[in-house]
N, C-alpha and C positions, 0 to 999 in steps of 0.2 A: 450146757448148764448142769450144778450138779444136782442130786435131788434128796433133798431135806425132810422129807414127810416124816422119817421114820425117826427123826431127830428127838429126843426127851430129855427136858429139861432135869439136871440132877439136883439134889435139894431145893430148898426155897429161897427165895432170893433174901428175906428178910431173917435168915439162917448161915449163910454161906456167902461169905467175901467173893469167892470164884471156886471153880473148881473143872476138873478137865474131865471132855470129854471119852472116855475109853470106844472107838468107833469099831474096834473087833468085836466088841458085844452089845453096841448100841446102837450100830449104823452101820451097817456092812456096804451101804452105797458109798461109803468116803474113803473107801479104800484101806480100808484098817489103818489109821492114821491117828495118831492122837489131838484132838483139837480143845480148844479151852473157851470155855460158857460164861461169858461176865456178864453183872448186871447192867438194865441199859442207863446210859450214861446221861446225863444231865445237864446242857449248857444254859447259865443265866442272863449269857449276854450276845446274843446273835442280830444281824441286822438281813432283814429278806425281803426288803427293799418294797414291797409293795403294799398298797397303790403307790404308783407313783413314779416310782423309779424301776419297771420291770424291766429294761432295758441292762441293768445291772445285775437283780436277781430277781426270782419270783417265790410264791409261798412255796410251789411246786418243785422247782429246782434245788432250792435251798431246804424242804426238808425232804430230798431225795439226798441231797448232798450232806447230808446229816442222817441220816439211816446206814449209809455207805461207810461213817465214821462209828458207827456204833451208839449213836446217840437216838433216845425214844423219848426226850422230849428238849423242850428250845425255849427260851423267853427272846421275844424279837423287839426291839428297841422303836420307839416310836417316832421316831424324824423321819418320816415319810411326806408323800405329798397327795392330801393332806396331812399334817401333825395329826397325830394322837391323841388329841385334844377337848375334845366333847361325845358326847353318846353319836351324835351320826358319823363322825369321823370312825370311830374306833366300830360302828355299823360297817361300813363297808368292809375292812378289814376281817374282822369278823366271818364275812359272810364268805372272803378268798377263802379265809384258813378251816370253812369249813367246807369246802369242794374240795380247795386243794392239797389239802396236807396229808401225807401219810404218817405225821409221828404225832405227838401232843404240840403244839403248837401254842405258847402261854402269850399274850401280848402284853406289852408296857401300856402305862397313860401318858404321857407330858405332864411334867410337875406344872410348867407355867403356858400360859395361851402361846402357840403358835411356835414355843420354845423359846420367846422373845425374853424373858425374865422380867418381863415390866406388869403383868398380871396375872394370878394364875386360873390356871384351868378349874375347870366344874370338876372337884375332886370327889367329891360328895355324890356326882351321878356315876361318875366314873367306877369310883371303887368296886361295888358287887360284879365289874366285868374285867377285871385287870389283873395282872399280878403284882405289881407294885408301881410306883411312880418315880417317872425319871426326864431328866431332861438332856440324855446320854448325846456325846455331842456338842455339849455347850456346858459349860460350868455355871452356877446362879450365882450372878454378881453380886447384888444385894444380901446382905445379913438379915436386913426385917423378911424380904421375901422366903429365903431360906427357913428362918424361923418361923413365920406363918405359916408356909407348907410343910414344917414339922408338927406344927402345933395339931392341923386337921389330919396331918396324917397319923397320928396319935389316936385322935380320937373315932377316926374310920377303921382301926385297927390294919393300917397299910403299913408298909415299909417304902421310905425315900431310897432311892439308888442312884447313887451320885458320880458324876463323871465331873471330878475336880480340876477347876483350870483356872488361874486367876487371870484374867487378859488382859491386867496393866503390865503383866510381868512376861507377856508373848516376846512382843518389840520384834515383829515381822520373823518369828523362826520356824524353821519348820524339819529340824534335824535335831538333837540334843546339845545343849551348848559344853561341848566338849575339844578334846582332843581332834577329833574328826573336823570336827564343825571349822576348828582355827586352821588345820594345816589344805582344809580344803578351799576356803574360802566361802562358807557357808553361812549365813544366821539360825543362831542357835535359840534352843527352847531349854531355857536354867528350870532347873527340878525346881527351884521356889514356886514357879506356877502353879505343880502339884500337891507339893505338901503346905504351902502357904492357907492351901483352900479344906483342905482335909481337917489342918489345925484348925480354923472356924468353925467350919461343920462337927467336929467330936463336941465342939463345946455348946454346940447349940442340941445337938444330942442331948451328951449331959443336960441339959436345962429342960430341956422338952420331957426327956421320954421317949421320945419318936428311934423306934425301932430303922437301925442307918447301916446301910452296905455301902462301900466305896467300890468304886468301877477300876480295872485294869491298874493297879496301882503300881509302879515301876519304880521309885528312886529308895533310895536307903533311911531318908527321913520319914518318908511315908510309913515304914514298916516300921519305924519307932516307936510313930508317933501313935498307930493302930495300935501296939502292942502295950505299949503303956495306958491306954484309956480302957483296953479290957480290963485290964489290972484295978484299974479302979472303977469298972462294973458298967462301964459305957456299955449299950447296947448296939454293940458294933459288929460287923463282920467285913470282910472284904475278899476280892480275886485279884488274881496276876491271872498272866495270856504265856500260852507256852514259851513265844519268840523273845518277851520277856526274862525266863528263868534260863532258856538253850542260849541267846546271840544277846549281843553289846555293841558299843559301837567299833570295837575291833572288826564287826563284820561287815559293817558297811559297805556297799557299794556303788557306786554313780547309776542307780536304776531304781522305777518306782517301787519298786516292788518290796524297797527295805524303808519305806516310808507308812509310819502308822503314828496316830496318837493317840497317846503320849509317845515318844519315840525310844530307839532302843537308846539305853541311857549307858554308864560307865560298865566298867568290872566289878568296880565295887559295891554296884546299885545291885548287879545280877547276884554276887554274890550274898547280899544282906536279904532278894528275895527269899532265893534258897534257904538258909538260916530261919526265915519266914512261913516256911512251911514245915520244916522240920521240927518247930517249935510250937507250931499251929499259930500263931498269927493270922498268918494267909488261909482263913478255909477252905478255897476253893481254886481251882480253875477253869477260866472260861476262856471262850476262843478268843472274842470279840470278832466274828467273823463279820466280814466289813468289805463286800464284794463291789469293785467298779467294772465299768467296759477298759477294754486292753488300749484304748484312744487315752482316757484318765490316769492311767497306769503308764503311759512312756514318755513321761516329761520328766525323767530323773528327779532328782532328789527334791530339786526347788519347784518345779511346774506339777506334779504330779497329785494325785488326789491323795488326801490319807487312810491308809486301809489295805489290809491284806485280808485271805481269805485261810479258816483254819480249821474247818469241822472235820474235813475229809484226812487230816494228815495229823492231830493232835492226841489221840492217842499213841497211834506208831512211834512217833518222836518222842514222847513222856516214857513210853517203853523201851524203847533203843537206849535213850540217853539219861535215864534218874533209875529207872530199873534194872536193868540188865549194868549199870556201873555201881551199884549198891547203893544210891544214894538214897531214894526211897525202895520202900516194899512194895510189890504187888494190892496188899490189904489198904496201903497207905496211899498211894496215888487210887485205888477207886473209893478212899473216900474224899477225895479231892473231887472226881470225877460224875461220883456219881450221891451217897449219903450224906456229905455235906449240903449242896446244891439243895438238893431236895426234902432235906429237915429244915432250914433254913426259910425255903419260899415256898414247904408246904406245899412240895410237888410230889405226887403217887408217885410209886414205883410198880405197885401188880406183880406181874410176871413177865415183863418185857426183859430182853436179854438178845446179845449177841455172840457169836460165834468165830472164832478167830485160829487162825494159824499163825502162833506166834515165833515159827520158828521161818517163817518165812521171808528171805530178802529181797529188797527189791529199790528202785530205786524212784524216788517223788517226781511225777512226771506230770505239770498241768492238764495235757492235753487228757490225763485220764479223768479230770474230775467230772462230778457231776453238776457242780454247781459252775455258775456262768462265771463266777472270779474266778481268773488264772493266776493272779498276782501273788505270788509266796517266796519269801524270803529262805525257803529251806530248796527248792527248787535242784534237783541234781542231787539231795541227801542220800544217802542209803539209810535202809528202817528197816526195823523188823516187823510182824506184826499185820499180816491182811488181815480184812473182814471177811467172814462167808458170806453170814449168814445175820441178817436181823429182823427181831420179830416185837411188833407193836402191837398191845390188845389181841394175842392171838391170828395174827396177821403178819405173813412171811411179808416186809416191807424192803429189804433189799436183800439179793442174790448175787454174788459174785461167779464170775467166771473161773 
């Protein structure tokens, strides 16, 4: 192992984008080597599976597998079992992420009971314990429900986070309905599911008030559609998911592993994300890190669960392939990463930070992860970009080899 003690953080984090390590005059244990100090990074949209489903992930795994990616804090989605639902549900939970977790660990609520969308949750007890409310996972069918979880979420001062999905417009798919979807013989998921729901939602926005982030958004309407209601003052923000902005459905291949929802969609959905951030549309990106057991994960494309896993491998890949090809800047991908995220949900930053060699190649290999999903559609990539070092609250939280 190597040994970090002597490591010093250079400026302040709320000072300095990044900046590198010089190790011949600040750490002679690294070999005089130069290594780079980013701030710790931010994800809004993680799933870690417990209670409930520790069989997939646990609080423990998942924010180990998330210190490893450079990330010191997480929001974890509330479709667990129990839902996320009421003060004792979101109790239990609670009481994991305070044994288990080595980073900040923020939880969602369930916008509606049991994520059914026919009533909702006790938003009202919830609020003073959650970081915002969602029913990630399921789109809220109803417009009155919608709009009444906007209205209380207004006035608890919350933000809704919405995972857009209209399901008269599913029609049994579970691939993108595209090119792939027709020459393979597959049923397809048409983007009107996603931006059909988004368009409802900005409008009930606008109408409320209610502060509205949209979840993993992927089609070229969507990014339209976000971008024009900031324009007119909507109080909007939204994320894409790396696999999103790097793969389409040119990548696809007969195995679970390139199966997530919303799925990868055209070339020219990838390319209007991009556009999307470049432009700021897209605030942020989140993993949606979304871990099943390897049994879930090898029924190909139709039988298989949806969800990959992203924490451990989504900076290297945002660096390999938007930074190091000039698409974005280093200053510009960590505010995707990390100062957007956390102005947004009002998540500290302190002095938490990671340490990286980013001059390092290597190649994406599950069997290293730390988190219990192996399922990743980058699988076999070459990256650049290890972690060393990551420190949470003053607390060396992951060491690399």
């Amino acid at each position: 192992m190597l040994a970090f003690d002597r490591v010093r953080m250079i400026g302040s984090m709320d000072q300095s984008l990044y900046c590198t390590l010089d190790t011949s005059a600040d750490c002679a244990c690294l070999n005089n080597e130069k290594y780079t100090l980013l701030p710790g990074f931010c994800d809004v949209h993680v799933h870690l599976r417990e209670p409930g489903f520790s069989y997939k992930e646990t609080i423990k795994t998942g924010s180990k597998a998330a210190a490893r990616g450079g990330y010191t804090a997480v929001c974890t989605m509330p479709n667990l079992k129990p839902v996320c639902d009421s003060p004792e549900h979101l109790a239990m939970q609670r009481e994991i992420i305070e044994r288990d977790a080595c980073i900040a660990v923020y939880p969602y609520a369930a916008i509606t009971l049991n994520q059914a969308g026919e009533a909702l949750a006790d938003l009202e007890a919830l609020a003073p314990h959650v970081i915002a409310f969602s029913d990630d996972g399921h789109g809220v069918q109803s417009e009155s429900m919608m709009r009444e979880a906007m209205t209380w979420a207004r006035t608890l001062g919350k933000m809704i986070v919405a995972h857009c999905e209209d399901n008269s417009l599913l029609r049994g798919g579970y691939i993108h309905d595209g090119a792939y979807a027709a020459s393979h013989g597959h049923k397809g998921i048409c983007s009107e599911s996603e931006w059909r729901q988004i368009e409802r939602d900005l409008k009930l926005a606008d109408e409320t008030g209610c502060a509205y982030h949209v979840c993993h958004i992927s089609t070229k309407e969507s990014v339209a559609l976000i971008r024009d209601a900031k324009k007119s003052g909507v109080n909007v923000s939204c994320e894409t998911a790396p696999h999103y902005l790097l793969l389409d459905e040119n990548d696809l291949e007969e195995d679970g592993r390139f199966k997530m929802n919303p799925p990868l969609r055209a070339e020219k959905d990838r390319e209007a994300l991009v556009a999307g951030l470049l432009d700021g549309t897209i605030d942020m990106i989140a993993t949606d890190h979304a871990p099943h057991s390897a049994e879930e994960k090898s029924k190909g494309l139709q039988g298989s669960a949806f969800g990959i896993v992203g924490l451990e491998t989504a900076f290297p890949l945002l660096y390999t392939n938007v930074v190091k090809t000039g698409i974005l800047s280093m200053e510009a991908l960590l505010n995707l990463l990390v100062y957007n995220p956390r102005k947004r949900f009002n998540i500290p930053l302190g002095n938490d930070f990671s340490i990286w060699d980013l001059d390092a190649k290597y190649t994406i290999d599950p069997k290293d992860f730390l988190s219990k999903g192996k399922a990743s559609p980058f699988t076999g990539r070459s990256v650049y970009g290890k972690c060393l070092l990551t420190v949470y609250g003053g607390h060396v939280v992951y060491e690399g080899v």
